[in-house]
C-alpha positions, 0 to 999 in steps of 0.5 A, spaced: 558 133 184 553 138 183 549 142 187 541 141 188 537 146 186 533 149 192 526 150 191 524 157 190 522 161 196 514 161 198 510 167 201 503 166 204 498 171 199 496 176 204 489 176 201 487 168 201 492 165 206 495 160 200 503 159 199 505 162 193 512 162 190 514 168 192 518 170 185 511 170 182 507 174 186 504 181 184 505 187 188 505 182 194 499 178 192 498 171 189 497 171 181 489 170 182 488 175 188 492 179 185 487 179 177 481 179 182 483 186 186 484 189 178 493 189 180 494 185 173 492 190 168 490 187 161 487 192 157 491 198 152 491 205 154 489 208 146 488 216 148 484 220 146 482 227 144 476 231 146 470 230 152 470 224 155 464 220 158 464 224 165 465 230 162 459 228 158 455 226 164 457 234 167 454 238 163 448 234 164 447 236 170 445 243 168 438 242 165 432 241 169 431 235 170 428 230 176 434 228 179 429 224 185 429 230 190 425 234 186 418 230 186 412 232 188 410 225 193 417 226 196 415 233 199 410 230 205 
């Protein structure tokens, strides 16, 4: 005689509330809330060399320019 094989374990997702097979949970969410909080990462890390684009963004930053708070209507 042969043993049943038992239904794999379920967890309910903490985010939605559904039950989920507890050995196809991600960081302890279902698959679908775990790709809606960005947990599944699907993209490849290339590297780079040189600036990026925040560095780019803060050298900005030095030049005159508007920035909102500088305008001549906003000063009543």
């Amino acid at each position: 005689m042969t043993v049943p094989e038992r239904p794999p374990a379920l967890r309910r997702c903490p985010r939605c509330g559904h039950p989920t097979r507890a050995d196809r949970m991600i960081k302890g969410f279902g698959r679908d809330c775990a790709a809606q909080l960005g947990l599944t990462g699907r993209s490849v890390d290339t590297g780079h060399e040189g600036p990026d684009l925040l560095d780019l963004l803060a050298s900005d930053e030095d030049q005159d320019a508007c920035d909102g708070w500088d305008r001549p209507a906003d000063r009543a």
